[in-house]
C-alpha positions as semicolon CSV with decimal commas, in nm:
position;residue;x (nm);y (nm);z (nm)
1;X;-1,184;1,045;-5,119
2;X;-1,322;0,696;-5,075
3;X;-1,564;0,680;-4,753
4;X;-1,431;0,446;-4,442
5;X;-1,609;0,124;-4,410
6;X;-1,732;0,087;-4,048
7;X;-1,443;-0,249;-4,044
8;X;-1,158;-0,010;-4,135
9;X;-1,300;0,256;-3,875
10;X;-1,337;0,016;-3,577
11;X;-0,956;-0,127;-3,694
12;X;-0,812;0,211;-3,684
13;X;-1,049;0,313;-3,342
14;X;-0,870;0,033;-3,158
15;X;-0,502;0,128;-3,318
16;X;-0,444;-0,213;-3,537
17;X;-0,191;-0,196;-3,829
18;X;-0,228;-0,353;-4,154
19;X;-0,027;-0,678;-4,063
20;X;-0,184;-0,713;-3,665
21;X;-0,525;-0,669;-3,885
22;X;-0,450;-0,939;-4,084
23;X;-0,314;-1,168;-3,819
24;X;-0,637;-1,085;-3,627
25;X;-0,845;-1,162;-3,896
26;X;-0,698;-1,499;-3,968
27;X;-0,763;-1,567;-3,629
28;X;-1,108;-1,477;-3,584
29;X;-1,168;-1,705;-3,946
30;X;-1,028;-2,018;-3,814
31;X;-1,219;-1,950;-3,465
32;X;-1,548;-1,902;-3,653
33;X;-1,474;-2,210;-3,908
34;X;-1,395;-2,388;-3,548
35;X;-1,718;-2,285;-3,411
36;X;-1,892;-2,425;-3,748
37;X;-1,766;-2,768;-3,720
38;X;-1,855;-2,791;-3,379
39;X;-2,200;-2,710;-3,420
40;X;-2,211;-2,948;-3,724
41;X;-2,015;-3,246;-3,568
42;X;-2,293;-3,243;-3,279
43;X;-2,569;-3,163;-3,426
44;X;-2,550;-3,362;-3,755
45;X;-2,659;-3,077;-4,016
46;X;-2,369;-3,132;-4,251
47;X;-2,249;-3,497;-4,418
48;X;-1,963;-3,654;-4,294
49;X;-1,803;-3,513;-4,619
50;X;-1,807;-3,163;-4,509
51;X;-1,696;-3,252;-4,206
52;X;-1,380;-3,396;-4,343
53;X;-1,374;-3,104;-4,569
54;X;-1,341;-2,849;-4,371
55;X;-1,019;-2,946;-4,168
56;X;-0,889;-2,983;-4,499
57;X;-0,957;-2,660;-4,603
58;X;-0,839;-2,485;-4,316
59;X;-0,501;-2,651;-4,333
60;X;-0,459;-2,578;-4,657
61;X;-0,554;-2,219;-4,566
62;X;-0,279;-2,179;-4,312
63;X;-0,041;-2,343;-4,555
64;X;-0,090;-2,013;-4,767
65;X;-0,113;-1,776;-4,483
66;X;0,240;-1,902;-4,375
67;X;0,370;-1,840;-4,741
68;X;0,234;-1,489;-4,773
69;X;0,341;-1,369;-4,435
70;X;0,649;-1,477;-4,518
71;X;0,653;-1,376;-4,802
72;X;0,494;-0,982;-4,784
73;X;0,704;-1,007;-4,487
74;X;1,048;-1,001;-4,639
75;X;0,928;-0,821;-4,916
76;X;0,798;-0,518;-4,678
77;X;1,155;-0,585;-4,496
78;X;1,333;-0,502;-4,817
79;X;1,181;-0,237;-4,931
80;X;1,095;-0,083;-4,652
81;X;1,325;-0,135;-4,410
82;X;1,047;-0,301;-4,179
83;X;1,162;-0,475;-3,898
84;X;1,183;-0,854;-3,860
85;X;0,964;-0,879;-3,562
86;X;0,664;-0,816;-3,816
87;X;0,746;-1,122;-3,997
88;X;0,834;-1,346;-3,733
89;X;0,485;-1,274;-3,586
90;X;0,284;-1,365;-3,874
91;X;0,512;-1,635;-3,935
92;X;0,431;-1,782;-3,588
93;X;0,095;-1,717;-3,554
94;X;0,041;-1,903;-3,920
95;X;0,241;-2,201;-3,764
96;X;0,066;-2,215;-3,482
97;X;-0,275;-2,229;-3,696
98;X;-0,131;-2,477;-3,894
99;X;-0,070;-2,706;-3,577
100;X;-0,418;-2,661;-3,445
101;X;-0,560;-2,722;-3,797
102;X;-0,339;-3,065;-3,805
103;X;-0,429;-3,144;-3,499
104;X;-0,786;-3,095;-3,532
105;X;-0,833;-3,268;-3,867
106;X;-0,645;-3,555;-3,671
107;X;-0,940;-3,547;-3,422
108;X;-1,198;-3,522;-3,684
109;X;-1,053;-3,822;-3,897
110;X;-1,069;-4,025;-3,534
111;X;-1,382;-3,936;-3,402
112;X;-1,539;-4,079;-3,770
113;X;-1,353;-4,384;-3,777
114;X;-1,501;-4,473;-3,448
């Protein structure tokens, strides 16, 4: 038997499934990747480049989280019998990332062209 990595212990200490994992996860990446441009836009350690970049890169990210959540989604609902709920919550928390990810490349593309 495989040992437990101390990320799939504290997941299954706190009573998160597979999908609310996942969901949690994508969260906590765009938060951090948030955090990172912050500290870069203010402080000037990365070129304006990057800075572009990574908007870009996190849209395109929750462009494929939306896909796969939809698309494990109805998968796990066919062959499993899942319920919908599962899908529709991945599917809206993936939109919602994608909005804040529009929105904040938006800003960034502003706040250089000023």
């Amino acid at each position: 038997m495989a040992a437990d990595t101390a990320a799939a212990k504290f997941f299954r200490g706190i009573g998160l499934s597979s999908g609310n994992r996942s969901i949690l996860m994508l969260v906590i990446a765009w938060a951090l990747n948030l955090f990172w441009l912050g500290l870069n836009y203010f402080w000037r350690f990365a070129s304006v480049e990057v800075l572009v970049a990574l908007p870009i890169l996190l849209l395109a990210y929750a462009l494929v989280a939306l896909v796969s959540y939809i698309y494990w989604g109805v998968r796990k609902v066919r062959e499993q019998d899942a319920p919908y709920a599962n899908v529709m919550v991945g599917t809206i928390v993936a939109i919602t990332l994608l909005y804040f990810n529009f929105n904040l490349l938006q800003f960034v593309l502003q706040a250089i062209s000023r």
